[in-house]
N, C-alpha and C positions, 0 to 999 in steps of 0.2 A: 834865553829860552828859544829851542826851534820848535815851531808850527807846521803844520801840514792844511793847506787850504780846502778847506770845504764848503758847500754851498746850502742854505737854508730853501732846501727846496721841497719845504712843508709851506712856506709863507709866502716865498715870493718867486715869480716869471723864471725860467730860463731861455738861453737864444736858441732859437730853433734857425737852418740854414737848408733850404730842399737842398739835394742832392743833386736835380736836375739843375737847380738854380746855378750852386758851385762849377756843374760843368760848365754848362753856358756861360759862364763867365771867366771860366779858368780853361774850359777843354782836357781839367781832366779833375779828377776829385785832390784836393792838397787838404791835409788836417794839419793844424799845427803839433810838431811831437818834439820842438827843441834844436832844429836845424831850420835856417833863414830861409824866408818864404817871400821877402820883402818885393825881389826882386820880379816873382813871377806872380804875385798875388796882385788881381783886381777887384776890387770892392763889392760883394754880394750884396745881397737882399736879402733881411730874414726879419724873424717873428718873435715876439715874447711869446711865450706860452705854459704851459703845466710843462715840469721838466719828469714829474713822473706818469704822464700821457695823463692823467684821470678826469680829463676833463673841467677842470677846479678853474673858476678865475679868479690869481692869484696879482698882487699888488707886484709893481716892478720897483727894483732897486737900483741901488746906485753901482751896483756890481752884483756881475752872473754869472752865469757859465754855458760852454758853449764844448761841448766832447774834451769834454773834463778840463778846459782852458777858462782862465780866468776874463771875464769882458767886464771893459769897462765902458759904464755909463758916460753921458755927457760931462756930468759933473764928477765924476769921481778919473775921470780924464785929466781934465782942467787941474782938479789937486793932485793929481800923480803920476800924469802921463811924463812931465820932466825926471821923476826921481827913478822911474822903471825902465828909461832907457838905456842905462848904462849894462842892465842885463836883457834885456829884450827885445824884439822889435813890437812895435805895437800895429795892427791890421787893421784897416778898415771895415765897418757893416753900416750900412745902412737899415735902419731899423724906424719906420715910421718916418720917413725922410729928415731924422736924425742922423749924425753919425757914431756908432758907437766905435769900439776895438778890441779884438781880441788879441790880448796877451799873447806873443809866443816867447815862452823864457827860453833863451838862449844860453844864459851861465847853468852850466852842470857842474857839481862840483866831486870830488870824491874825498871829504872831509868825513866819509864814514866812519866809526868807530869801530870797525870788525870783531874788536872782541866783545863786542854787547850788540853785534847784530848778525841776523841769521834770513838768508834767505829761504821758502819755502820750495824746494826740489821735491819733484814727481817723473823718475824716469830720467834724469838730468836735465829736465825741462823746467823752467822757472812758471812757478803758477800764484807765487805772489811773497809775502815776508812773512816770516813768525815773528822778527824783533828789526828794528832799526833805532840808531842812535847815533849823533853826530859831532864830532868835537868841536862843541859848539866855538871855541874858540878860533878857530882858521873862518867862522862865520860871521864876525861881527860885521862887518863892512861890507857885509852882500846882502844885500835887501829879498829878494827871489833867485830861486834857485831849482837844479833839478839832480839828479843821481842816476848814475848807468846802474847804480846796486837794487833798484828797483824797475831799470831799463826805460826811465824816464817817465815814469805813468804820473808817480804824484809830483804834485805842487809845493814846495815849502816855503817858508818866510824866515825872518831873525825876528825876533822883540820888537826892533824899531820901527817894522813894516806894519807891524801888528798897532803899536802904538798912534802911528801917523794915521793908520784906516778908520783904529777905532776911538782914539781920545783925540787926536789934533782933526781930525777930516770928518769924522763920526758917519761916514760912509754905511749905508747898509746890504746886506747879500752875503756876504763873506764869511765862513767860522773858521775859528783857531782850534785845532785838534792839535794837543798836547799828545794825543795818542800818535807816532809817527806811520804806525800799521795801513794800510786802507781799512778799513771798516767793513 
């Protein structure tokens, strides 16, 4: 089964990063979108918070998100920071003079199944998917991953990513959307 990673952010914290902050630190704004950051990235300062602004104080977990990128906690570092390297790099945040990481997946794959997927054109401008689906099998041995067929926006998993977060690590923050769509 492929996932598409989402975030429970009815329950718990997201990373929040100024803007200001990222430049001062970088000199210029970088978002992670799937291309190596490793080299030019120095470690910001940022904030849990409501990730739907509403002022809510909300419990932090062991994974979050941070402009749509997956972070991980201390501990959910520790249990997976070795097994995510092989597709990504992982960035430093300092968060409460912790260190956390933000995820940037670096494996894209185009294991799409084009004939069960369709993306959403307006004007020949891509404004998001009607359908996607992946042959799951070219995917078993890639833990995270990303697709130029939705131009890198979502996140996906395999099964065994799913399983190690949530029965072997039992990690919280993270959902598995069987729906591959964004929502």
């Amino acid at each position: 089964m492929i996932y598409r990673l989402d975030f429970d952010l009815d329950k718990y914290s997201a990373l929040f990063i100024d803007p200001d902050e990222m430049e001062e630190v970088m000199d210029d704004l970088y978002y992670p979108e799937g291309e190596p950051l490793s080299g030019e990235w120095n470690a910001p300062k940022g904030v849990l918070c409501d990730g739907k602004d509403q002022g809510r104080d909300l419990e932090s977990s062991d994974i979050c998100t941070w402009e749509g990128n997956l972070v991980l906690g201390p501990k959910a570092y520790e249990l997976l920071g070795d097994k995510l390297r092989p597709y990504s790099e992982l960035l430093p945040v300092y968060v409460n003079s912790e260190l956390w990481y933000v995820v940037n997946i670096l494996t894209v794959t185009d294991a799409v199944d084009y004939t069960k997927s369709e993306q959403d054109l307006r004007g020949g401008i891509y404004v998001g998917l009607k359908s996607l689906q992946f042959n799951e099998g070219m995917l078993t041995n890639i833990l995270l991953f990303k697709t130029d067929f939705d131009e890198k926006v979502g996140n996906f998993c395999n099964e065994r990513f799913r399983e190690e977060v949530e029965d072997t690590c039992r990690l919280t923050g993270v959902v598995f959307r069987t729906n591959l769509e964004r929502p």
